[in-house]
VOGU-3710 file (C-alpha; in Angstrom, 3 decimals, decimal comma):
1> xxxxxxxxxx> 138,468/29,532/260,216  139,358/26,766/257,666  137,916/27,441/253,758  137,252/24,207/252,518  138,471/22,905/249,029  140,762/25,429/246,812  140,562/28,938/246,115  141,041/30,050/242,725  143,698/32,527/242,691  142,967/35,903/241,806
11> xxxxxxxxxx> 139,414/35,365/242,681  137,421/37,033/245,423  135,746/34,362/247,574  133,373/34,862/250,434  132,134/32,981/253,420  129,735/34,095/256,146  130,286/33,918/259,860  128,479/35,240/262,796  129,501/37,782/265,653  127,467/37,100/268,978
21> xxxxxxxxxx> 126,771/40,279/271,663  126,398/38,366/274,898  126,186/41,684/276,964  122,840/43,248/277,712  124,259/46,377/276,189  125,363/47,355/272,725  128,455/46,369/271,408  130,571/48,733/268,784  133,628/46,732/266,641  135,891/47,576/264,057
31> xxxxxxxxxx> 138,478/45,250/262,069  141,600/45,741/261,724  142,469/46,492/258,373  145,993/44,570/256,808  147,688/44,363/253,511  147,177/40,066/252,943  144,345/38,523/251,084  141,837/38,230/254,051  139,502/41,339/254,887  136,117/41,253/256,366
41> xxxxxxxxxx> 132,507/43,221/255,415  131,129/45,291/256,697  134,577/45,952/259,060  132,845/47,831/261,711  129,306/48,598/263,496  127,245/47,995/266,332  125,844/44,972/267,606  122,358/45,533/269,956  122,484/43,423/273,274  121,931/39,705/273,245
51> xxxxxxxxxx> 121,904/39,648/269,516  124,460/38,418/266,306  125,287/40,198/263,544  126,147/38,124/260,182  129,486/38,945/258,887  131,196/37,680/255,287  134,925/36,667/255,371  136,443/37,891/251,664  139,319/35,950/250,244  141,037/37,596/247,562
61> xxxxxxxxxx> 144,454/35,538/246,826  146,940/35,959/244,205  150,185/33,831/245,019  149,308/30,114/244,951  149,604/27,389/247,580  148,863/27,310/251,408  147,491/30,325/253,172  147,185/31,588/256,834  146,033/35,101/258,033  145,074/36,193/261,512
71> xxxxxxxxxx> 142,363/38,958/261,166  141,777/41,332/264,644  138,908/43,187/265,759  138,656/45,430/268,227  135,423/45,959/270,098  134,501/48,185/273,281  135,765/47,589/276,694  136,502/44,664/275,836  139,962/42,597/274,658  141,119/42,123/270,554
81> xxxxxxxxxx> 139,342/39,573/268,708  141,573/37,198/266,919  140,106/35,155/263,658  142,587/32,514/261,875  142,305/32,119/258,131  143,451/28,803/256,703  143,302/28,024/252,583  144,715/26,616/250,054  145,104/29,045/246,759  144,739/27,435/243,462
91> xxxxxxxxxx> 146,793/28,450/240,255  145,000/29,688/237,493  144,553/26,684/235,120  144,310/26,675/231,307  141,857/25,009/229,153  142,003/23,047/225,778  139,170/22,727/223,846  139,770/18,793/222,038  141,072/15,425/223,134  142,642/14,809/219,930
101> xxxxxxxxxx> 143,967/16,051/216,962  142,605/13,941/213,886  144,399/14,541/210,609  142,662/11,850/208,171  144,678/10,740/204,856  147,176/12,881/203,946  149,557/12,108/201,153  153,318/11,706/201,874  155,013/15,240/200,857  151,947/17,030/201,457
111> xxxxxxxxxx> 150,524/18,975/204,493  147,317/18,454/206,609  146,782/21,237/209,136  144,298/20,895/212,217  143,897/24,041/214,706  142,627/23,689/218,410  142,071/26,793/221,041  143,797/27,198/224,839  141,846/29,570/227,111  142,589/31,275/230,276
121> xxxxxxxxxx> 139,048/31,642/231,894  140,800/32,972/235,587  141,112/36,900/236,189  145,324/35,970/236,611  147,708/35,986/233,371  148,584/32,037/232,921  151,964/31,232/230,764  151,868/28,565/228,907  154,039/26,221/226,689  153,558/23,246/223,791
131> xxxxxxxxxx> 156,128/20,041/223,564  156,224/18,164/220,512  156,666/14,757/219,952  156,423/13,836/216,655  159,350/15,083/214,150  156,617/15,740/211,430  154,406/17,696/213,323  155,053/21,479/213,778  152,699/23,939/215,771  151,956/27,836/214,836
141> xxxxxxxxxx> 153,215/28,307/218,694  155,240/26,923/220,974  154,571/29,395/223,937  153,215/32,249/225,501  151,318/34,007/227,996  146,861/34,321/228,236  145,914/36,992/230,252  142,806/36,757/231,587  139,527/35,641/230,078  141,909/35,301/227,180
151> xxxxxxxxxx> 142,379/32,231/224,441  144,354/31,452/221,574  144,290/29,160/218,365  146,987/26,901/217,826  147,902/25,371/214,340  149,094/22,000/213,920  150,791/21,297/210,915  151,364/17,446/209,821  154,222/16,797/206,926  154,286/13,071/206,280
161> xxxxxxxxxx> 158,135/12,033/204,835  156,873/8,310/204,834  153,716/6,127/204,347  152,641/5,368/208,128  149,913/5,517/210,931  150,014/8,259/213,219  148,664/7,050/216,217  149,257/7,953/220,039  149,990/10,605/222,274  151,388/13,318/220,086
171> xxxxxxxxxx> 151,991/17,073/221,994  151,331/18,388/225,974  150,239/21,641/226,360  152,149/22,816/230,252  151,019/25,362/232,646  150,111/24,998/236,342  148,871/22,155/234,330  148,947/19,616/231,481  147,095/18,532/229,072  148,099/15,868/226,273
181> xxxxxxxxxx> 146,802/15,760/223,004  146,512/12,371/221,009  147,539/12,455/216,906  145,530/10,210/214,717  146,054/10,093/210,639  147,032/8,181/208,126  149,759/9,374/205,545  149,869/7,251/202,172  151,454/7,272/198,290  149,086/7,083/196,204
191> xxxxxxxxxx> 148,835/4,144/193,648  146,916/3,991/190,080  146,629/1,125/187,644  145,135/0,137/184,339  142,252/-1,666/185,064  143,164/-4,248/182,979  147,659/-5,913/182,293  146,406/-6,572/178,392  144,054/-5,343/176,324  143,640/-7,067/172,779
201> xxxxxxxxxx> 142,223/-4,352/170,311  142,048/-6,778/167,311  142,910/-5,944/163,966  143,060/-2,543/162,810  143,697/-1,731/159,084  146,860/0,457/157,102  145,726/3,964/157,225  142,408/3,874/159,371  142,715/5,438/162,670  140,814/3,864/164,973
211> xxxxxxxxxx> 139,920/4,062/168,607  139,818/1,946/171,678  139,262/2,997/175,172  141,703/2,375/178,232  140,634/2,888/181,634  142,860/4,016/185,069  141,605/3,349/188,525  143,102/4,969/191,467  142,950/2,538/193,958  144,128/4,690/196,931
221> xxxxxxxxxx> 142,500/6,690/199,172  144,379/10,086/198,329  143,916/11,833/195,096  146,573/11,102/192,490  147,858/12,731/189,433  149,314/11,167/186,313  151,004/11,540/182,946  150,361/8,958/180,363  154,077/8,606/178,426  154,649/9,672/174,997
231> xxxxxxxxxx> 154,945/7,489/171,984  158,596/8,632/171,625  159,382/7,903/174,897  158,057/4,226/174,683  161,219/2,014/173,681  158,098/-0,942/172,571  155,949/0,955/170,001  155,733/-1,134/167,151  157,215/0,297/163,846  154,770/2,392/161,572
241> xxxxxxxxxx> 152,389/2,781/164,601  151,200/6,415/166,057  149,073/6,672/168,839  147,750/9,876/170,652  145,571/9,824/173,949  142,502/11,645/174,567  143,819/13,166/177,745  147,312/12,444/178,328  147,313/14,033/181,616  145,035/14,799/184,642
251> xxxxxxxxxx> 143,515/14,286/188,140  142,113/11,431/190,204  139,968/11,551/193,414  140,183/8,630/195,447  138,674/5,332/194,138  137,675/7,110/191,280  138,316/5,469/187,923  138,689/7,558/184,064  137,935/6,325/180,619  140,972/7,389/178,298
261> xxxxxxxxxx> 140,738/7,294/174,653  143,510/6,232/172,159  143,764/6,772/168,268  145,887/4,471/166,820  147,058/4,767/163,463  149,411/1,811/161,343  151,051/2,752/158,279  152,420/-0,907/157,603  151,145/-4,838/157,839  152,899/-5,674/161,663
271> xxxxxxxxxx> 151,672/-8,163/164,777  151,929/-6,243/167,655  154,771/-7,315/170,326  155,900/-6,751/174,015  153,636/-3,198/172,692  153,332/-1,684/176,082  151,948/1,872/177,321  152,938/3,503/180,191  151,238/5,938/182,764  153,556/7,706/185,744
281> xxxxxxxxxx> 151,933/8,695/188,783  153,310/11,381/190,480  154,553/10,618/193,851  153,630/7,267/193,804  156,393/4,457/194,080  155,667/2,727/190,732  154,190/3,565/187,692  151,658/1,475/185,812  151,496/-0,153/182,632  149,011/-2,481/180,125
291> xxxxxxxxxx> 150,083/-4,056/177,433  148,412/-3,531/173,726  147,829/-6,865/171,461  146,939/-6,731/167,954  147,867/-6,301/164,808  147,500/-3,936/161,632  146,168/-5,190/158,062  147,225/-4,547/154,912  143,349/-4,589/153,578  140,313/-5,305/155,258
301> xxxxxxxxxx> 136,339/-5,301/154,991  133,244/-5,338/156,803  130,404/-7,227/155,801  126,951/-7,318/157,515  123,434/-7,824/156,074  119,805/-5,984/156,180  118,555/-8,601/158,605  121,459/-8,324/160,778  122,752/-11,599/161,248  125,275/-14,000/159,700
311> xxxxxxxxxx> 122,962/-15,096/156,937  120,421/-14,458/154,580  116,820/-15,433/155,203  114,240/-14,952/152,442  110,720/-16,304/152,116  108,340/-15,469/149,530  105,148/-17,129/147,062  105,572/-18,481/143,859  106,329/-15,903/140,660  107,549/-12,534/143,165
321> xxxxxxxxxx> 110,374/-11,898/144,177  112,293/-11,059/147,322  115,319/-9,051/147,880  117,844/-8,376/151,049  120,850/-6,468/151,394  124,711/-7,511/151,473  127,005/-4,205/152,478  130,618/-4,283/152,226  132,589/-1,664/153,503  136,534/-0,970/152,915
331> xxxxxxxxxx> 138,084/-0,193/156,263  141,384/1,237/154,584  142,570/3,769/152,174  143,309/0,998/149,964  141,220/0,786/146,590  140,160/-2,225/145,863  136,820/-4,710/144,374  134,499/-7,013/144,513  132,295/-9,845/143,355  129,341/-11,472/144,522
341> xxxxxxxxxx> 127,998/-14,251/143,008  125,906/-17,578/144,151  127,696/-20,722/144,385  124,943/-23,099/143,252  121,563/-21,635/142,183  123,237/-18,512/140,112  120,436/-17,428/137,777  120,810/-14,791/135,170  120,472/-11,109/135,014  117,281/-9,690/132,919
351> xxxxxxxxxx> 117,094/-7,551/130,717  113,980/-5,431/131,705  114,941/-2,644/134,167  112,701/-3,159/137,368  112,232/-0,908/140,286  110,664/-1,940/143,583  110,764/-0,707/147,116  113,638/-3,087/148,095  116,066/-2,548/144,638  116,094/-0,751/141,611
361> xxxxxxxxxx> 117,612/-3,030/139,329  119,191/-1,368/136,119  120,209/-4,497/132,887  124,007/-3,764/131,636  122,631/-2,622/128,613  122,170/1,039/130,237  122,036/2,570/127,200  119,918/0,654/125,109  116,109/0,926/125,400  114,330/-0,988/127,899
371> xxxxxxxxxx> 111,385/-1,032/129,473  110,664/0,756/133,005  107,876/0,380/135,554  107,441/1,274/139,342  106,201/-1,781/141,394  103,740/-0,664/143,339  101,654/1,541/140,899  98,319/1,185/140,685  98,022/2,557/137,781  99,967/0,206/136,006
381> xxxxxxxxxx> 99,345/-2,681/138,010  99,060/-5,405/134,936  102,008/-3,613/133,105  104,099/-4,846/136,811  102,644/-7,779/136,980  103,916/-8,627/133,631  107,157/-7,357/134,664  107,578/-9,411/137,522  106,615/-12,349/135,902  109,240/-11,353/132,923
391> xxxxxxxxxx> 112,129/-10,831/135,354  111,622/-14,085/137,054  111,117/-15,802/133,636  114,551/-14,328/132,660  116,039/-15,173/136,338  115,341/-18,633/135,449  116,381/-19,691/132,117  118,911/-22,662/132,358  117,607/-23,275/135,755  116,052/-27,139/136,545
401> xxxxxxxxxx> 116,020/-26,742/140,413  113,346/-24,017/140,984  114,374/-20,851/142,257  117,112/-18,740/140,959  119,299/-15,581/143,262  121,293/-13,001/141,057  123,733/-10,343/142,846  123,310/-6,672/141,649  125,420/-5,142/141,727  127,986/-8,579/141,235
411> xxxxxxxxxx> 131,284/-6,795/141,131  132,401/-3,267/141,227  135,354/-1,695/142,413  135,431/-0,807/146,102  136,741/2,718/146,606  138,350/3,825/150,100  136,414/4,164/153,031  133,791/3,077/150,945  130,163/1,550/151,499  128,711/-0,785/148,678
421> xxxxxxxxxx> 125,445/-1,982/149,017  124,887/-5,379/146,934  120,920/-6,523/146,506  120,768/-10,601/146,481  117,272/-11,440/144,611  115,583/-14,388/144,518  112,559/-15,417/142,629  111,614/-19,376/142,329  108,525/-21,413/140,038  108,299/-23,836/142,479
431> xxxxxxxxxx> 107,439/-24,590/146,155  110,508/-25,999/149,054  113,363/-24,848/151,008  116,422/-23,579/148,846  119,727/-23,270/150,772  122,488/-22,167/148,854  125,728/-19,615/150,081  126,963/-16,083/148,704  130,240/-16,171/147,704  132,389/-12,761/148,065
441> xxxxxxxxxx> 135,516/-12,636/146,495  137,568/-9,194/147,341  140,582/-7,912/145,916  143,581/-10,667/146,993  141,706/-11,468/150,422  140,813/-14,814/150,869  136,611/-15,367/149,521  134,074/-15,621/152,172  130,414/-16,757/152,118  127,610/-16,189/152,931
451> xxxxxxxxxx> 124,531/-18,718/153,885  121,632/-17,585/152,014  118,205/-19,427/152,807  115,086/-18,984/150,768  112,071/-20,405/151,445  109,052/-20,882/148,942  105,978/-22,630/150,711  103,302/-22,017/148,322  101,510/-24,545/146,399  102,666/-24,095/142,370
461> xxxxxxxxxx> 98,647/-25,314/141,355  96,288/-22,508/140,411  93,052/-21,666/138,888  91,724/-18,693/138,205  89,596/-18,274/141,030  89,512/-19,457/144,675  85,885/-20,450/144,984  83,845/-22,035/142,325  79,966/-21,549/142,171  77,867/-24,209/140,853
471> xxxxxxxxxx> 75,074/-21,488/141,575  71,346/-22,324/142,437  69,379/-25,413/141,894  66,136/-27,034/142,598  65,533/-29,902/145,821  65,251/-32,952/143,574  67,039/-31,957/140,602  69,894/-33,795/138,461  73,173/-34,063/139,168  75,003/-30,941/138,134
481> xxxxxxxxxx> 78,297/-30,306/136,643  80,961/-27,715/136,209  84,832/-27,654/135,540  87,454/-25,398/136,272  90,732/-25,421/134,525  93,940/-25,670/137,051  97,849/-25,374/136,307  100,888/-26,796/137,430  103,566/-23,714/137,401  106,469/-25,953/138,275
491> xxxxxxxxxx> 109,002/-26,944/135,931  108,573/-30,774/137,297  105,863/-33,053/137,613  103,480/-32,934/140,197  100,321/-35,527/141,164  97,693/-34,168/143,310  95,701/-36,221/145,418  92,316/-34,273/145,960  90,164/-34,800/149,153  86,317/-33,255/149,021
501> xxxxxxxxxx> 85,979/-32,306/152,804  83,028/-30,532/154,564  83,513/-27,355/156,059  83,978/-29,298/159,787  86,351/-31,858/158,035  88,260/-28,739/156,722  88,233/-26,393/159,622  89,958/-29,709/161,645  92,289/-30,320/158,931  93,474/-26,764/158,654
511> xxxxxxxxxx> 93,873/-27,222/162,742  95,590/-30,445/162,303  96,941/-30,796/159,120  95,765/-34,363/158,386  92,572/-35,316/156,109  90,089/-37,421/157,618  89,763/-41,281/156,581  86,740/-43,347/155,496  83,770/-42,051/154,268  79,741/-42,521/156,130
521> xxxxxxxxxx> 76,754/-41,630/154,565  74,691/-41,943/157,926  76,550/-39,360/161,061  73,905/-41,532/163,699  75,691/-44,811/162,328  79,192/-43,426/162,319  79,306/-42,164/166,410  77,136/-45,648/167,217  79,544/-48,139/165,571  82,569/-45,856/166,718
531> xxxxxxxxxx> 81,995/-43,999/169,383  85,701/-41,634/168,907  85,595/-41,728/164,894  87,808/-38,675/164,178  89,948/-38,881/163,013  89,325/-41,535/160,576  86,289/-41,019/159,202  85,099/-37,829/157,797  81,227/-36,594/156,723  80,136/-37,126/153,153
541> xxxxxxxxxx> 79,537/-34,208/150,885  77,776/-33,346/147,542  80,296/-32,582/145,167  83,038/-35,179/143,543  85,810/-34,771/142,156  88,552/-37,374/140,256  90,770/-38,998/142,854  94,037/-37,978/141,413  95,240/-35,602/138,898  99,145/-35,676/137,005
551> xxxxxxxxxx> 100,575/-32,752/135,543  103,436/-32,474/133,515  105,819/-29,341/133,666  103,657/-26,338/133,178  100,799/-27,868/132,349  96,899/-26,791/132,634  94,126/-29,588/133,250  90,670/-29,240/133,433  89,078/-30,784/136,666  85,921/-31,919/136,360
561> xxxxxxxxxx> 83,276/-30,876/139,606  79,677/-32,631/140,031  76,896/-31,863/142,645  74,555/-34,886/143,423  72,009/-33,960/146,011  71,554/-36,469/148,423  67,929/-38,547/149,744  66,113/-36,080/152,270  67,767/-32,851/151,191  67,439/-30,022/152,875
571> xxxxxxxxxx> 66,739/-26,352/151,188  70,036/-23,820/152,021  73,594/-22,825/151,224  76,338/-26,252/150,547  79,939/-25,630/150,622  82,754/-27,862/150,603  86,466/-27,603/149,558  88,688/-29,569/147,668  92,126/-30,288/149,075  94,388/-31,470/147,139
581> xxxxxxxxxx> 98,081/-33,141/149,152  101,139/-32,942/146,650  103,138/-36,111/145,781  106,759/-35,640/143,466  108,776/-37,504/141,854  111,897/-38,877/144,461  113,882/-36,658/142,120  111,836/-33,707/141,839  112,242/-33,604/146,042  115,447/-32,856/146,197
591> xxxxxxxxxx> 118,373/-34,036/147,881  118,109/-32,253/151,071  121,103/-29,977/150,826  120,465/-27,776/147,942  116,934/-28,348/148,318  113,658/-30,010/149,608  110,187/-29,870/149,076  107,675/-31,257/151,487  105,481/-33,516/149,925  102,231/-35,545/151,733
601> xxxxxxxxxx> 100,998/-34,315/155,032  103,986/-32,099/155,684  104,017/-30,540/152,411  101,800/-27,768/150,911  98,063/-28,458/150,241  96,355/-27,215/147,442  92,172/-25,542/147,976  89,586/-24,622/146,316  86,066/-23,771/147,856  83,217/-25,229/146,147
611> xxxxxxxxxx> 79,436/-23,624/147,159  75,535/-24,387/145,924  72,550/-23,166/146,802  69,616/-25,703/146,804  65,827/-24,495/147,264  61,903/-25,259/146,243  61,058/-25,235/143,143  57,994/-23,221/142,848  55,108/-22,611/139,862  52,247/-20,433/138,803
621> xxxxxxxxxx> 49,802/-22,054/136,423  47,677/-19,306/134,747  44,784/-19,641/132,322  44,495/-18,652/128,537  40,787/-20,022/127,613  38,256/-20,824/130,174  38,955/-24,751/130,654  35,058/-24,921/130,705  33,788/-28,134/128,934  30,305/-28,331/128,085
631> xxxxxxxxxx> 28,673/-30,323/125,731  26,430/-32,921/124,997  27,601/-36,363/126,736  26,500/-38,713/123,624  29,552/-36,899/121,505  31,766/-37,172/123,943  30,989/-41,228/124,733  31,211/-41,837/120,976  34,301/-40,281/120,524  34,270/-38,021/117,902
641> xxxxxxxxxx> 34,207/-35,203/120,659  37,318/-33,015/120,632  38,068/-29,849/122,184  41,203/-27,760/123,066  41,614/-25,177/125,938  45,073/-23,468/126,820  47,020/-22,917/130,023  50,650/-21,609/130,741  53,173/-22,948/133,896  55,277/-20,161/134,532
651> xxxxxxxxxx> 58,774/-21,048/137,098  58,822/-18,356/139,370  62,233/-20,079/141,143  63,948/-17,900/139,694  66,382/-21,169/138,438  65,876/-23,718/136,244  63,221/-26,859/136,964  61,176/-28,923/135,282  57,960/-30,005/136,447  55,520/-33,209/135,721
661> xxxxxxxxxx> 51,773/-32,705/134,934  49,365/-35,544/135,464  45,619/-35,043/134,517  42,810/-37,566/134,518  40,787/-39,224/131,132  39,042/-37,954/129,020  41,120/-35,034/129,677  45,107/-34,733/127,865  48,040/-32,122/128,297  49,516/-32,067/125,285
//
């Protein structure tokens, strides 16, 4: 009998065969029983006539290779069976449970270890052995012997001596058979830099420490470690300088990148040269460096405003005033100090104290008596209105251009470290744009300035109030008049062209900004003769006023204000304003640099609302005597008839009216 394919050795294998009876009677056997691998089951019995009994060949083999047994079996009357065996015994195999061994990254001079498992799964021991074949690789175990069902775990320890791929077939595990295992891994240095070769930190001042930020990057894809170096190890510090580092030392994952902060501290005036750090990275090949530019002052400042920016922008009416902030701050131990004054429209300092929400300003003579109010008080409202106006009044005196800025404080000594805040106040009598610049002068440093704008863009003409009220009047009555007084509160002469304008006309010149042209007394006319009048003509109103009025500096006029009522006047409410366009001087404009005031369309326009009420007249006649006239006709023909009866008119308009009574002959109204 040939068993097909291998038989595992030290396992028990079976196959079935049958035994035939041809005789008509039964049929007792019995096998022989040997000492070799072959036996069969059940080895003896009794087979009935004409039947087969099924039989199992067992194979139970413990040498490897070929095999051949002959098995006998002896039956009745009859001659020995003989059966041939034929197999081929396999040797128990081994079994590895990876392909490959993968170490990843590992860092030259460090270790990586990766484990994998041999098994024996046959019922046989199986001896076993490893071969190397990399001279940085090293294994828990180089051999041994599994007994059966048995398995083992096998370290593998990689040791990298160089930067280089390890790629390929890398250790065979032998026993009946082989099995190779491939390495794969990666061993690198690792390598850090600054982020940046130069880093400029600016200036810095004598005594001041200050701070700047470097930043390392490790750029590899093992973790690094590193040392920044020591001032006194540095042969390029500059002279007088100290510098200590927020973390001089530390750890870095792969790719990862730190923020390192540096105090730096000068004790002399130097420009910083070839002034490099340095940062060494263990086991890498190189270690890194940036180089520091800069340089330290002897004295410095800081100056910034309230309205954060380079310059000073204030706007404000006619008679206030408006205030913003210079601060200077000393950036080194060094005492020094200050002044602040305007280069061209310097006014003076009062001599009124004056506190407000943006400055409390306190006149040199501290000790003498002065007054003191709180802007902002409504209890003493006139008292700071007065105030104001006095302070500006002072601000001004020897001033011919219109607006005045004082520093307070305008010098003072600037301590170290210190903060000084300085309040720059203007106040101006007179509408334009003032530019002007703030000149700081500090201790031996070079002045500075500072652009200061201030903007005035209200119209210097007042009157006392905004509307005038010619109050109510009767359809049909005279003209009426009123007047007004109005002031010029410039210290230069001003014309004002004044415009009447209906409340349309206005309304589109406050849209606009340009007064409407020719005058129509008929609307219907105006939009048939032209059909797109605006802008040149305008409506006509009630009230007049003179075409042009000339002040001198400071000066009040009277303006004079009549209502005529025109034909076909309706009852109700009239309004109309007077606008009134500014004209100067070509001197009194300005030169543009210093300053300029809009004149004309562009500049400030002057209004005043004018309103009347127009209505019926209405009257009440009531009787005193009975107007009863009887008597004898003869008397009254001849003449000498005269009698006198009494009535009263009484205006119930509530406004004044006069009225005309007409009565017929013989009768009189006297």
């Amino acid at each position: 009998m040939d068993i097909a394919g291998e038989v595992p050795a030290g396992l028990r294998l079976k196959r079935q065969f049958q035994m035939i009876n041809m005789s008509l009677g039964d049929l007792s056997f019995q096998w022989e029983m040997t000492n070799g691998a072959c036996s069969v089951e059940p080895s003896f019995g009794t087979i009935p006539g004409r039947q087969m009994a099924p039989l199992q060949l067992c194979v139970e083999a413990e040498t490897p290779g070929p095999m051949l047994e002959k098995l006998v079996c002896h039956v009745d009357n009859g001659d020995p069976i003989e059966l041939d065996v034929r197999a081929v015994i396999k040797p128990p195999l081994i079994r590895v449970d990876q392909g490959n061994l993968l170490f990843g990254i590992v860092e030259v001079g460090k270790k990586q270890t990766t484990t994998f498992t041999i098994d024996n799964r046959n019922p046989l021991p199986a001896p076993w052995s490893i071969t190397v074949n990399h001279p940085d690789v090293r294994t828990s175990l180089t051999s041994g012997t599994l007994g059966p069902l048995e398995e083992i775990e096998i370290q593998v320890v990689w040791a990298p001596s160089a930067e280089y791929s390890l790629t390929g077939s890398g250790l065979t595990v032998v026993s009946a058979n082989s099995i190779a295992l491939d390495f794969y891994g990666d061993s690198l240095k690792p390598v850090v830099n600054f982020t940046v070769q130069k880093l400029d930190i600016g200036e810095i001042y004598v005594g001041v420490v200050e701070r700047f930020t470097v930043e390392l990057e490790n750029v590899s894809l093992v973790p690094a470690q590193f040392q920044l170096i020591p001032a006194n190890y540095l042969p390029s510090v500059p002279e007088g300088v100290e510098f200590l580092f927020s973390e001089p030392s530390g750890k870095l994952a792969s790719k990862e990148k730190i923020q390192i902060e540096v105090e730096i501290k000068g004790s002399k005036a130097i420009i910083f040269k070839d002034f490099i750090l340095a940062c060494e990275i263990f086991n890498s090949n190189n270690p890194t460096f940036i180089e520091i530019a800069g340089r330290v002052s002897a004295l410095a400042v800081q100056t910034w405003t309230s309205c954060l920016s380079d310059q000073l922008n204030l706007r404000f009416p006619i008679g206030k005033l408006s205030a913003q902030k210079i601060f200077i701050k000393n950036l080194t131990a060094i005492t020094s100090s200050f002044k602040v004054e305007p280069k061209l429209l310097k006014g003076q300092h009062p001599k009124i104290r004056l506190k407000t929400s943006e400055f409390d300003f306190i006149p040199a003579e501290e000790k003498k008596k002065y007054q003191l109010l709180r802007a902002g008080s409504a209890t003493m409202a006139s008292e700071t209105s007065l105030t104001y106006r006095e302070f500006g009044k002072e601000m001004h005196k020897g001033s011919k251009l219109g607006a005045s800025i004082i520093a307070y404080p305008d010098s003072c000594e600037l301590g170290p470290f210190q903060t000084k805040e300085i309040d720059i106040i203007a106040s101006g009598n007179s509408w334009g744009t003032y530019k002007d610049s703030i000149v700081v002068s500090i201790g031996d440093l070079d002045p500075f300035e500072i652009a200061i704008t201030a903007t005035i863009d209200e119209v210097p003409i007042t009157v006392p109030s905004p509307i005038v009220r010619l109050g109510k009047m009767p359809l049909g009555a005279d003209s009426v008049k009123r007047t007004t007084p109005i002031t010029n509160k410039a210290n230069h002469p001003v014309s004002v062209q004044l415009y009447v304008l209906s409340e349309f006309d206005f309304a589109e010149f406050k849209s606009i900004g340009i007064i409407p042209g020719e005058l129509v007394e008929d609307q219907e006319e105006q939009f048939e003769n032209d059909p797109c009048p605006w802008p040149v003509k305008r409506q006509s109103v009630n009230f007049t006023v003179p075409e042009i009025l000339h002040f001198k500096p400071k000066e009040s006029l009277t303006l004079p204000i009549e209502f005529v009522q025109k034909e076909n006047q309706q009852p109700g409410e009239i309004s109309a304003y007077v606008v009134g366009i500014l004209s100067l001087p070509l001197k009194a404009r300005g030169d543009g640099e210093t300053f300029y005031r809009k004149t004309g369309t562009f500049g400030p326009a002057f209004e005043l609302n004018l309103r009347a009420s127009l209505d019926w007249a209405s009257f009440q006649i009531e009787q005193i005597t009975a107007p009863d006239f009887i008597e004898n006709a003869a008397d009254i023909i001849s003449g000498n008839y005269e009698k006198e009866k009494q009535f009263s008119v009484f205006n119930t308009s509530g406004m004044a009216a006069s009225i005309h009574l007409i009565i017929e002959k013989p009768f009189l109204v006297c």
